[in-house]
SERO-4910 file (N, C-alpha, C, O; in steps of 0.05 Angstrom, whole numbers):
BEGIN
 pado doro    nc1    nc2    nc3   cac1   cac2   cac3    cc1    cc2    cc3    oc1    oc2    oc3
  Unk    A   1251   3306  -1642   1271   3291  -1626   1298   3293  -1639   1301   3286  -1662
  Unk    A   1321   3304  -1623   1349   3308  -1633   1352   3324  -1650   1375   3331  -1653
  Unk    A   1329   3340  -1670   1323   3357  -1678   1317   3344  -1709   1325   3353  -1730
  Unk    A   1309   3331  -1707   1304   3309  -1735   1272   3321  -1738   1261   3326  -1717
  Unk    A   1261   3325  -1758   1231   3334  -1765   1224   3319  -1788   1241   3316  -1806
  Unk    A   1193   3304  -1790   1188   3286  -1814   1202   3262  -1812   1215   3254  -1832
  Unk    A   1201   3252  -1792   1226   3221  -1789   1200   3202  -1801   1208   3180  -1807
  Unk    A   1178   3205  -1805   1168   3174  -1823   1179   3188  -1843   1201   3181  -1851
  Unk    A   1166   3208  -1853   1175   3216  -1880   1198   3212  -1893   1199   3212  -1918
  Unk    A   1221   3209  -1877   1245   3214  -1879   1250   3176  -1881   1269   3166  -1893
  Unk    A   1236   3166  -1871   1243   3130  -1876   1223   3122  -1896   1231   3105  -1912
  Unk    A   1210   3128  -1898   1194   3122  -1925   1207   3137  -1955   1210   3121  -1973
  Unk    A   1213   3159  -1960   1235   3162  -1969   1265   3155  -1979   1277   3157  -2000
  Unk    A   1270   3148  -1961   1296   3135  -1960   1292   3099  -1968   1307   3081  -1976
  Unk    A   1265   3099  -1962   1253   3072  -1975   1255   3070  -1997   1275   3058  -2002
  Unk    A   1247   3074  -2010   1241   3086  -2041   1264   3091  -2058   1268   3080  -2080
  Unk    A   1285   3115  -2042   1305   3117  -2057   1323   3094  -2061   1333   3088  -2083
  Unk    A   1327   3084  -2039   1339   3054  -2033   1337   3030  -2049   1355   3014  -2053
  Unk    A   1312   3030  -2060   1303   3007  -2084   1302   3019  -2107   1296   3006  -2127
  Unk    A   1309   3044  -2109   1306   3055  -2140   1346   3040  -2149   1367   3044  -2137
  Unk    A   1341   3025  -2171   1368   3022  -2183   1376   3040  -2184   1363   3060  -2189
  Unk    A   1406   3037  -2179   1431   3056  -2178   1453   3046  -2187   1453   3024  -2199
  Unk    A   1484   3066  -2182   1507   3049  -2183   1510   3028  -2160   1518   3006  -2164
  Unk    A   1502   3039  -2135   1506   3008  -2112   1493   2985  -2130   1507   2971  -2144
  Unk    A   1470   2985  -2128   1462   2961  -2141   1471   2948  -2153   1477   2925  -2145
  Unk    A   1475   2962  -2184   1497   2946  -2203   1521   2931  -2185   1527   2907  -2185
  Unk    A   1530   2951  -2172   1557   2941  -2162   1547   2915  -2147   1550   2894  -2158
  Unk    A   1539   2915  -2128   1537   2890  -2115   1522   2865  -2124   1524   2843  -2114
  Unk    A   1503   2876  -2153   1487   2849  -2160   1511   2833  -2172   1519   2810  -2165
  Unk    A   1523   2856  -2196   1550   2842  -2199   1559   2832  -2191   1565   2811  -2203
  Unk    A   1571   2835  -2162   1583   2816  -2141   1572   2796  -2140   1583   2776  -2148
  Unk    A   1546   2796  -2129   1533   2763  -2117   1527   2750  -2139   1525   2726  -2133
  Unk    A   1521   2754  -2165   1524   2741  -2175   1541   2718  -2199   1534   2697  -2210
  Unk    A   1575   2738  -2199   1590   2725  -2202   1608   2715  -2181   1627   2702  -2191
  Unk    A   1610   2717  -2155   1625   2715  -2138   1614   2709  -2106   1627   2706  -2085
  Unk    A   1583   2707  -2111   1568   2696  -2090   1557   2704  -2072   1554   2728  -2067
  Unk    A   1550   2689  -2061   1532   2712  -2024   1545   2722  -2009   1534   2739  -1995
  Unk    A   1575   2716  -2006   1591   2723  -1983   1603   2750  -2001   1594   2771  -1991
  Unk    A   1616   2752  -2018   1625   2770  -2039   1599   2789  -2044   1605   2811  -2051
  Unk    A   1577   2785  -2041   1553   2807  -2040   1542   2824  -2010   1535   2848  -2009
  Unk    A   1544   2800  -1983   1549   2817  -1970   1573   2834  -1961   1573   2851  -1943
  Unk    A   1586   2829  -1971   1616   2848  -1954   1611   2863  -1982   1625   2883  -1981
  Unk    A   1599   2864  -2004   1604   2897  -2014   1587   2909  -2007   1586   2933  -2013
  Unk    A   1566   2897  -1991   1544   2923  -1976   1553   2926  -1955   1547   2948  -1943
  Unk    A   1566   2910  -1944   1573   2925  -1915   1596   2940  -1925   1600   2956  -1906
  Unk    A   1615   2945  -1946   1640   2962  -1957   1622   2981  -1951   1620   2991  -1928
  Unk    A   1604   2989  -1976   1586   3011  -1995   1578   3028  -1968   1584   3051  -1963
  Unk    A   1565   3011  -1954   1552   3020  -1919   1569   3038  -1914   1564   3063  -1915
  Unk    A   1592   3027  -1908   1618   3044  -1891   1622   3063  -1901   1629   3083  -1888
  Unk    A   1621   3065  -1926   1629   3087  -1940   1603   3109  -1943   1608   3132  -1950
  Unk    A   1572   3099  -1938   1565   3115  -1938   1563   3133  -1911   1555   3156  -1909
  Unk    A   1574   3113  -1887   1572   3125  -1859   1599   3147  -1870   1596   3169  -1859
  Unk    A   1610   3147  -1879   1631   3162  -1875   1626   3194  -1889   1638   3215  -1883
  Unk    A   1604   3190  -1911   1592   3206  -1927   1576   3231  -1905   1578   3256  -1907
  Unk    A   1561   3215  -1884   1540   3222  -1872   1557   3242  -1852   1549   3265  -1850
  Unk    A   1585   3234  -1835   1597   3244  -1818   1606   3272  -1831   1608   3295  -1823
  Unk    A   1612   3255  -1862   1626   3295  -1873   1609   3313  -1875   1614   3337  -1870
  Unk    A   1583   3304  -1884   1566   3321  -1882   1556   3331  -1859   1544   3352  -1861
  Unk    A   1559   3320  -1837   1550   3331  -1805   1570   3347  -1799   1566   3363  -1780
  Unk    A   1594   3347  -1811   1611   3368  -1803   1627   3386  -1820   1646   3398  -1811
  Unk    A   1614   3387  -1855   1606   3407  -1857   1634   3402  -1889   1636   3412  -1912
  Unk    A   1649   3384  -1875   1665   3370  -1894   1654   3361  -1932   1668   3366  -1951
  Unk    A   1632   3351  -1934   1613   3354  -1962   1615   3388  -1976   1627   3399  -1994
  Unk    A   1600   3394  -1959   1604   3430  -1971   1624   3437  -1981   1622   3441  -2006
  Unk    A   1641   3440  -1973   1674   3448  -1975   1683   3436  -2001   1692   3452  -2017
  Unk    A   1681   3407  -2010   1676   3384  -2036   1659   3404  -2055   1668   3415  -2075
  Unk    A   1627   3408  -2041   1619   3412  -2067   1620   3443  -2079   1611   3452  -2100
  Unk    A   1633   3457  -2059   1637   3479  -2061   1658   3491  -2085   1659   3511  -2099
  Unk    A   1680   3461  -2080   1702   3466  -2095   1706   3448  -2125   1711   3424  -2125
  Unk    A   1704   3461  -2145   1701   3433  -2166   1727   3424  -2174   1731   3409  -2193
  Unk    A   1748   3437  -2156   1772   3412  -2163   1774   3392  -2145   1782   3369  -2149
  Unk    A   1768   3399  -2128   1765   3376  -2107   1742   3353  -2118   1745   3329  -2123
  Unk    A   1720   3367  -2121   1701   3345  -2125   1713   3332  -2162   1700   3312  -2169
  Unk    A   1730   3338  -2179   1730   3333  -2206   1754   3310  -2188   1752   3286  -2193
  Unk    A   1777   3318  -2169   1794   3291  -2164   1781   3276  -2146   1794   3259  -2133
  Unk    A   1763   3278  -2143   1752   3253  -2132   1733   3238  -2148   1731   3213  -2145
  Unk    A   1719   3253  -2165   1707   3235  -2186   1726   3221  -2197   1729   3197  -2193
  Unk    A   1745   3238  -2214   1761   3219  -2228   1782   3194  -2215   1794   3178  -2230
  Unk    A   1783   3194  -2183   1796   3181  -2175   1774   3158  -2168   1782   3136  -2160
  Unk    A   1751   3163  -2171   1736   3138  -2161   1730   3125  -2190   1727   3100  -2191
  Unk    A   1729   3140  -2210   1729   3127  -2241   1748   3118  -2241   1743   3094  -2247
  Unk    A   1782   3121  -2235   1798   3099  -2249   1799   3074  -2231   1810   3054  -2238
  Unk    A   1783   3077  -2201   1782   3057  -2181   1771   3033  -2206   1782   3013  -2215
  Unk    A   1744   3046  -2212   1726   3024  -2224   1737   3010  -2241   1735   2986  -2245
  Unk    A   1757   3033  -2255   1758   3021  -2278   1792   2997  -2281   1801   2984  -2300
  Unk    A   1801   3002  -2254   1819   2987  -2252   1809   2951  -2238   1822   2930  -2239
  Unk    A   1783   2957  -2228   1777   2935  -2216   1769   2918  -2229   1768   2894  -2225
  Unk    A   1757   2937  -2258   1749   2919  -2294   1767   2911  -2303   1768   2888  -2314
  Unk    A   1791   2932  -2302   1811   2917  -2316   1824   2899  -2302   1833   2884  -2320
  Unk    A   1832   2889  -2277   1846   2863  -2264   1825   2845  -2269   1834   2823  -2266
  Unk    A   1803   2845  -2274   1779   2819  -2284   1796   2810  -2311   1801   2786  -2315
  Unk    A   1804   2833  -2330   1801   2827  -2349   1825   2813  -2357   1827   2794  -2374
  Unk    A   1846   2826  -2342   1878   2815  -2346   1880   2787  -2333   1893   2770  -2345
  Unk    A   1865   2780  -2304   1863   2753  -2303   1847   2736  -2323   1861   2715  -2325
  Unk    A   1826   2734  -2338   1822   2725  -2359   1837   2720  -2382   1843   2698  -2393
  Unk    A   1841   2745  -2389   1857   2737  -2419   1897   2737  -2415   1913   2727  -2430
  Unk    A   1901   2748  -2396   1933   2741  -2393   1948   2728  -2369   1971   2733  -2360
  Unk    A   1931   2710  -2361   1946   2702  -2332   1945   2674  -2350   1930   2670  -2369
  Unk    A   1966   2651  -2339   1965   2630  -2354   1943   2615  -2335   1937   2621  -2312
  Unk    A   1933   2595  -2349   1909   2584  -2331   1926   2554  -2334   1936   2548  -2356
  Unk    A   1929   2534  -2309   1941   2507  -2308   1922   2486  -2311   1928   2464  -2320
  Unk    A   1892   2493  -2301   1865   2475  -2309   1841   2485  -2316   1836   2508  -2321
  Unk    A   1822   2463  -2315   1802   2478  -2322   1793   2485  -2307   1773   2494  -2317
  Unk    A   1792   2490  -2280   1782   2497  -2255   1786   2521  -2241   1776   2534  -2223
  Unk    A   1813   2525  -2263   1823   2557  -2253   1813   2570  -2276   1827   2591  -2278
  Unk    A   1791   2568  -2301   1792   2583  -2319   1778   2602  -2316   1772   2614  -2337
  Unk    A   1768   2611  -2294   1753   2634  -2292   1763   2644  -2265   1767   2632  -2244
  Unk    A   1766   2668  -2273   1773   2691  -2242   1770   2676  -2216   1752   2660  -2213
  Unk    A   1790   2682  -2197   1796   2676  -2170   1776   2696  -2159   1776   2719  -2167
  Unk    A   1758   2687  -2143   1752   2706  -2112   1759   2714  -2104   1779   2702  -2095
  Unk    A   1757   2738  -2096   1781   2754  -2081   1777   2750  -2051   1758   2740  -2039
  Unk    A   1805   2761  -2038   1795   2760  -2015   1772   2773  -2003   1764   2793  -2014
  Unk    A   1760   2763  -1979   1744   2776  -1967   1756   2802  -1958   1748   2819  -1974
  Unk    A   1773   2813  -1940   1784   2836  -1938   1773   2859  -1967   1754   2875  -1970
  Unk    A   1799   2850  -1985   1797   2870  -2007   1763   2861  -2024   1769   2854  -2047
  Unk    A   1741   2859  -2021   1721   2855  -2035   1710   2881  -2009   1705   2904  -2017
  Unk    A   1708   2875  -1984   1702   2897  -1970   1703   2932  -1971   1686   2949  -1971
  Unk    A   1738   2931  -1975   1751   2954  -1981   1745   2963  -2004   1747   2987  -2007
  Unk    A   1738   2948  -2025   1728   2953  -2052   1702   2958  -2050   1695   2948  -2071
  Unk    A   1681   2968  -2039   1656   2970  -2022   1659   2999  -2016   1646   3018  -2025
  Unk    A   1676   2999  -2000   1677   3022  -1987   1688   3042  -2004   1677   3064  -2006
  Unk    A   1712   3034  -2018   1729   3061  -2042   1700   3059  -2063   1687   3075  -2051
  Unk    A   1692   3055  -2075   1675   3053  -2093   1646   3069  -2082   1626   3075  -2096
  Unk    A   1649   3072  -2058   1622   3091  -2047   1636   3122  -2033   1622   3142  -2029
  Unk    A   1657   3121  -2027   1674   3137  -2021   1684   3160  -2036   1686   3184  -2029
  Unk    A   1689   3149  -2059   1708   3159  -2074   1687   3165  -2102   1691   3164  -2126
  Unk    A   1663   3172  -2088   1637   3183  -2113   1627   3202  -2101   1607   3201  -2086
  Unk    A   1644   3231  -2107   1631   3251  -2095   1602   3260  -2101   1591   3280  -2091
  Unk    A   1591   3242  -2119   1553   3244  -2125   1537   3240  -2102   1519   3255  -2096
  Unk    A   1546   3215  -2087   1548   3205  -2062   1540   3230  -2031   1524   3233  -2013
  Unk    A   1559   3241  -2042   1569   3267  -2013   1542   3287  -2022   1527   3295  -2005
  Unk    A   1537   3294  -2053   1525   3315  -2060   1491   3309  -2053   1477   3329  -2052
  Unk    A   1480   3285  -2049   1467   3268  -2045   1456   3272  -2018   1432   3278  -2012
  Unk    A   1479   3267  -2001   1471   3258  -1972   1465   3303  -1967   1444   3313  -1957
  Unk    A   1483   3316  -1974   1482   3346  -1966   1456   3358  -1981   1448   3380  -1973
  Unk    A   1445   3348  -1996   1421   3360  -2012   1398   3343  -1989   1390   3358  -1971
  Unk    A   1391   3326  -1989   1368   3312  -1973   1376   3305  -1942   1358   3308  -1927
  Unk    A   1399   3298  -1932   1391   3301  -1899   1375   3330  -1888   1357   3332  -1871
  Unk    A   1389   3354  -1902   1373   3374  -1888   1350   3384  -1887   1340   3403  -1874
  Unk    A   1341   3369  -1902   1299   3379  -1910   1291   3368  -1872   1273   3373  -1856
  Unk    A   1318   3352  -1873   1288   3334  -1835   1301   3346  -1819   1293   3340  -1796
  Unk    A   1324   3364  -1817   1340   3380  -1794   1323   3401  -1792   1318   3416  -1812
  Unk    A   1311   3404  -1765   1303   3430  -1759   1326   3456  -1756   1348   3454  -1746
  Unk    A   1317   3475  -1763   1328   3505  -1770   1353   3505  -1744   1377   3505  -1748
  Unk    A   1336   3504  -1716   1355   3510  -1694   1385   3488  -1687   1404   3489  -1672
  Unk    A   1375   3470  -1706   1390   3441  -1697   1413   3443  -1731   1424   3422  -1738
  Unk    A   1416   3460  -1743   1428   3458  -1770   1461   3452  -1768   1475   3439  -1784
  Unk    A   1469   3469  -1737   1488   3463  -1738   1498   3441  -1722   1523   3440  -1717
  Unk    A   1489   3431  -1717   1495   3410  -1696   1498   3380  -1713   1485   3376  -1733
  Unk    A   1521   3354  -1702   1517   3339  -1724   1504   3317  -1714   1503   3304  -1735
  Unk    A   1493   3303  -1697   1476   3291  -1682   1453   3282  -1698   1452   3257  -1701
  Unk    A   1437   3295  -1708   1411   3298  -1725   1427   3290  -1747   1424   3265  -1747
  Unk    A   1443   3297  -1768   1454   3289  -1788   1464   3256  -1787   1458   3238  -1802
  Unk    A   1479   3256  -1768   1489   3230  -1768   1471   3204  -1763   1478   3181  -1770
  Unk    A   1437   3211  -1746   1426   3197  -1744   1412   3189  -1761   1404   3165  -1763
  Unk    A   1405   3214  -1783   1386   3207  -1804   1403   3196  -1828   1394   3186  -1849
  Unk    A   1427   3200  -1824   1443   3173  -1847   1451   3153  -1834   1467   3138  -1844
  Unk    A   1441   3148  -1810   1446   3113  -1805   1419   3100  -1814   1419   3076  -1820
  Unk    A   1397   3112  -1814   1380   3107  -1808   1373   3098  -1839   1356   3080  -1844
  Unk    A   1390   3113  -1861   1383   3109  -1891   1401   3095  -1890   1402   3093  -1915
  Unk    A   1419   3081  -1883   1439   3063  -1891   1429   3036  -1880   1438   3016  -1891
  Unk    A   1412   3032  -1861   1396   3009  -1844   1377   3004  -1865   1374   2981  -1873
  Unk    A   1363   3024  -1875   1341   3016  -1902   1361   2995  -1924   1359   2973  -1935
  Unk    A   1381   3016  -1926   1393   3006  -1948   1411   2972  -1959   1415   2956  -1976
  Unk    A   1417   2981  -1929   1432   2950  -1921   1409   2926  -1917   1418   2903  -1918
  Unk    A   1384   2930  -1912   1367   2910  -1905   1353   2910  -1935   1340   2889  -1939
  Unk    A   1353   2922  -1949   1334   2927  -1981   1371   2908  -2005   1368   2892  -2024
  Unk    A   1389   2915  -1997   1415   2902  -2012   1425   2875  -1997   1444   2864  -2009
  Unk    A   1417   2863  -1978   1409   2839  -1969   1404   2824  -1977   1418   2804  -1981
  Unk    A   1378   2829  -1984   1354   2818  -2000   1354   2804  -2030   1346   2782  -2038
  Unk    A   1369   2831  -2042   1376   2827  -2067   1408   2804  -2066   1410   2782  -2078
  Unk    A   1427   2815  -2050   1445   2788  -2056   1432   2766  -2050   1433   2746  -2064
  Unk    A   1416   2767  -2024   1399   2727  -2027   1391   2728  -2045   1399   2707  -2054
  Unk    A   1377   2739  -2061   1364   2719  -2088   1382   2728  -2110   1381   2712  -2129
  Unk    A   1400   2750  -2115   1411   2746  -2139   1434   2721  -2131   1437   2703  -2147
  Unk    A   1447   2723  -2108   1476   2698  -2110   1460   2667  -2108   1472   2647  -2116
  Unk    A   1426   2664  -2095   1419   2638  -2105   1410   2630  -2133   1415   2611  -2147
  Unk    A   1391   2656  -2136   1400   2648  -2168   1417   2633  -2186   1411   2614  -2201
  Unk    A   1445   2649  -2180   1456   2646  -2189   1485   2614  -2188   1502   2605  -2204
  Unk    A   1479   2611  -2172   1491   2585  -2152   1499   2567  -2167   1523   2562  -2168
  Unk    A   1478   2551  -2184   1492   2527  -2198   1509   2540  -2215   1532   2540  -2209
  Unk    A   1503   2555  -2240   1513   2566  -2261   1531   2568  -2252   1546   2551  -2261
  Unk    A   1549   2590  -2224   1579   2588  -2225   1584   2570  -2223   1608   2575  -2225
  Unk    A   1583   2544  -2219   1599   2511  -2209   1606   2512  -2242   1629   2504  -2245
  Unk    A   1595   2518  -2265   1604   2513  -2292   1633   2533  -2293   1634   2555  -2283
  Unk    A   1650   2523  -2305   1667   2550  -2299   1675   2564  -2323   1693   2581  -2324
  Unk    A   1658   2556  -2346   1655   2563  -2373   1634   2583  -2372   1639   2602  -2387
  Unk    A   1613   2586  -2360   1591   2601  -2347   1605   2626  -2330   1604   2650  -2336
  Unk    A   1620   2613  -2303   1632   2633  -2291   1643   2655  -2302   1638   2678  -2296
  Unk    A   1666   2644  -2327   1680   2663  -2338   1661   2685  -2349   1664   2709  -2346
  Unk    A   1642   2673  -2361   1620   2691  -2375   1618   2716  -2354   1621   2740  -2359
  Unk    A   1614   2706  -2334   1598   2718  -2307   1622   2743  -2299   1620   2767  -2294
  Unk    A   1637   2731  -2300   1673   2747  -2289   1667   2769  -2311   1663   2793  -2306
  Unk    A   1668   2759  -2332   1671   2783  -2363   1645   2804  -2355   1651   2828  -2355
  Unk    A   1621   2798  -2348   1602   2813  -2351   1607   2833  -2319   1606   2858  -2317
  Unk    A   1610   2823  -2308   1629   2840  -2276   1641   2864  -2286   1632   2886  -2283
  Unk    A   1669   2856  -2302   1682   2873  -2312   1673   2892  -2324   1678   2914  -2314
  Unk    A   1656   2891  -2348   1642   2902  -2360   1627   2926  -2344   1631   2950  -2347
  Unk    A   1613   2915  -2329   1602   2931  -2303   1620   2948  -2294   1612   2971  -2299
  Unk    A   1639   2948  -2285   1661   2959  -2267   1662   2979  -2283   1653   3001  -2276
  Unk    A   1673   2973  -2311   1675   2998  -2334   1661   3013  -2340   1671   3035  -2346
  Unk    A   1631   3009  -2341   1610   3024  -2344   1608   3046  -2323   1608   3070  -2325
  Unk    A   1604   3022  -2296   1608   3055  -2280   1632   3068  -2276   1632   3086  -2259
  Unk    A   1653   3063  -2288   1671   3080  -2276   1671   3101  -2303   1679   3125  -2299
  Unk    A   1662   3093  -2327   1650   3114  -2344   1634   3142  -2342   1637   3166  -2348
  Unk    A   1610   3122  -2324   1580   3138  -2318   1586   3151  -2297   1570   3170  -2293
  Unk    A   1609   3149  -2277   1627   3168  -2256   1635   3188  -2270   1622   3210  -2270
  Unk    A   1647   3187  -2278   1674   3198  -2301   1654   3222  -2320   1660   3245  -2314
  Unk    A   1637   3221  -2335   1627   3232  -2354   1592   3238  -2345   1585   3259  -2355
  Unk    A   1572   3226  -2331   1553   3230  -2328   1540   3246  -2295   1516   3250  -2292
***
């Protein structure tokens, strides 16, 4: 159908890969659990968008061209490493250099909902591992006659991004309830803000060099 071949295979699969920890993961447990359920879903629906956008380059052929070229794919790594690593470092500069007026402000502001979204999306975007990913495994389930066509491609990455978004759900409900009272402490929070950052840095490292 549409020229898709092995479609359980291809969702059981995508099952699997979906729950194997990754950088999404990190990124969003991070979220929900310093910054909550609402801050956890909008970086899966960011991450989502960005991976729909992954799925479109690859249906039209746009991925190849990336991985074809390693300057292209080296400025986009490195541009999604200093993303990360700028989003560690504004954790870190509101912490230690912004003046704090109470104790209520002593741990990191929430960001807006908007930019926590957009930060979702550049952070899945802007990881050409991502692109190399979706162009290595959508085509095992495209049949031969249907290779060029983007239809079949585009369906079988919504279809992994529906696993994925319903499996990263999951995880922000129980990591941001978890985590719930602890932020009301805001001596705790800060903890929570610092270890975020931390995160941010790591992967924009494990982008960058791994």
């Amino acid at each position: 159908m549409f020229g898709i071949i092995n479609y359980e295979v291809f969702i059981l699969s995508g099952i699997l890969l979906n729950i194997t920890p990754g950088t999404d993961t990190m990124y969003i447990l991070s979220r929900s659990i310093s910054q909550g359920k609402k801050a956890g879903f909008l970086s899966v629906m960011g991450i989502a968008t960005g991976a729909l956008f992954h799925c479109i380059f690859t249906a039209f052929g746009i991925s190849l061209l990336i991985a074809q070229s390693p300057v292209a794919f080296d400025i986009i790594k490195y541009a999604g490493a200093l993303y990360m690593l700028y989003l560690g470092g504004q954790i870190l500069y509101t912490e230690f250099f912004t003046t704090k007026t109470t104790t209520v402000q002593s741990a990191s502001p929430i960001p807006e909902g908007r930019d926590i979204y957009f930060s979702g999306v550049l952070t899945n975007l802007l990881n050409p591992k991502v692109a190399l990913f979706f162009l290595a495994f959508l085509p095992q389930f495209v049949a031969t006659s249907h290779s060029k066509e983007a239809l079949p491609f585009v369906l079988l990455g919504a279809t992994f991004i529906t696993t994925g978004v319903l499996w990263c759900f999951s995880l922000v409900f129980f990591a941001s309830k978890a985590s719930d009272r602890i932020r009301k402490n805001p001596s705790i929070k800060k903890k929570l803000d610092l270890v975020t950052a931390v995160v941010f840095i790591i992967l924009a490292s494990k982008l960058a060099f791994f």
